[in-house]
C-alpha positions in Angstrom: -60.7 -6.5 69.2 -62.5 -3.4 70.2 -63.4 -3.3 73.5 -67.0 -1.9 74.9 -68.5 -1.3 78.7 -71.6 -2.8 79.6 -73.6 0.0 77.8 -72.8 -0.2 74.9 -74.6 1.5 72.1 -74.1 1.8 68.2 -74.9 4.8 66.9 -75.8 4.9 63.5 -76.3 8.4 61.4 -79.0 8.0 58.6 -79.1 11.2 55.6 -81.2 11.4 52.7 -79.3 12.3 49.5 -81.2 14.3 47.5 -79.3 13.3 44.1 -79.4 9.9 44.9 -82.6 9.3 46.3 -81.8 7.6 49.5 -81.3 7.1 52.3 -77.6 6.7 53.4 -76.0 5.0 56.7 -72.8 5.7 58.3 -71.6 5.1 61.6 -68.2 6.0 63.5 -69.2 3.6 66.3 -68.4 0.0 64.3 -66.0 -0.4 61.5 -67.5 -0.4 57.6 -71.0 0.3 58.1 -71.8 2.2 55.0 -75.0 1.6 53.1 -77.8 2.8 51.2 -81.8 2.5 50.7 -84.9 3.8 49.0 -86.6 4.0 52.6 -85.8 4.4 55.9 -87.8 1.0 56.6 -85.6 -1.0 54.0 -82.1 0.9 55.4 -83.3 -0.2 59.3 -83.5 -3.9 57.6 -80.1 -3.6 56.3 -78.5 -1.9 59.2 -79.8 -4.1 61.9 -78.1 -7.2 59.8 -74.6 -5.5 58.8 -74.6 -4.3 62.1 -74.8 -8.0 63.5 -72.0 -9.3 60.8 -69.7 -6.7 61.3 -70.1 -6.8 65.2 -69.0 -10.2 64.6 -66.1 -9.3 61.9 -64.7 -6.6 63.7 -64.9 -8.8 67.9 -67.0 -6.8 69.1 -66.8 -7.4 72.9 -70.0 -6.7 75.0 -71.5 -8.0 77.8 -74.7 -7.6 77.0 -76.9 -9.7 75.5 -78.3 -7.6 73.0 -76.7 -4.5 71.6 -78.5 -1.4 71.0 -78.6 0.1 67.7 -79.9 3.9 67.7 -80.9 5.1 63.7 -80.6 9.1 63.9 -82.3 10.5 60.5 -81.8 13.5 59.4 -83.2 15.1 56.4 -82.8 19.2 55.3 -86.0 20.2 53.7 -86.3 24.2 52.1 -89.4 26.6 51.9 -89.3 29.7 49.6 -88.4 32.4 51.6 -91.3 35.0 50.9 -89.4 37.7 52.3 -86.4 37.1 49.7 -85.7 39.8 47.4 
């Protein structure tokens, strides 16, 4: 059973993949978060509910009577370099 102070927050990371075309979660902060989506919208949905089951699966111990879940995106985007020779 992990245990977690009063403050608890999950921190979940969110890249795009260019190859795939989505959107991928992963997060250190609860144990086998790992999914996918088309849009960020759609991978929120399915975060905020594995998030809740796993909290759950895993006894996750808070005090608090809701748990905040923070959704970092990050996506790497290129411009030609005009100066490239």
């Amino acid at each position: 059973m992990q245990s977690h102070p009063q403050h608890t927050l999950i921190l979940v990371r969110a890249d795009w993949d260019d190859e795939a075309g989505v959107w991928i979660a992963s997060s250190a902060d609860i144990e086998g978060l790992a999914t996918e989506a088309a849009t960020l919208e759609k991978l929120r949905e399915k975060v905020l509910v594995m998030v809740a089951e796993l909290a759950e699966l895993n006894g996750l111990d808070s005090r608090l009577p809701e748990i905040p879940i923070h959704i970092m995106a990050g996506q790497t985007a290129r411009i030609p370099n005009p100066n490239f020779r």
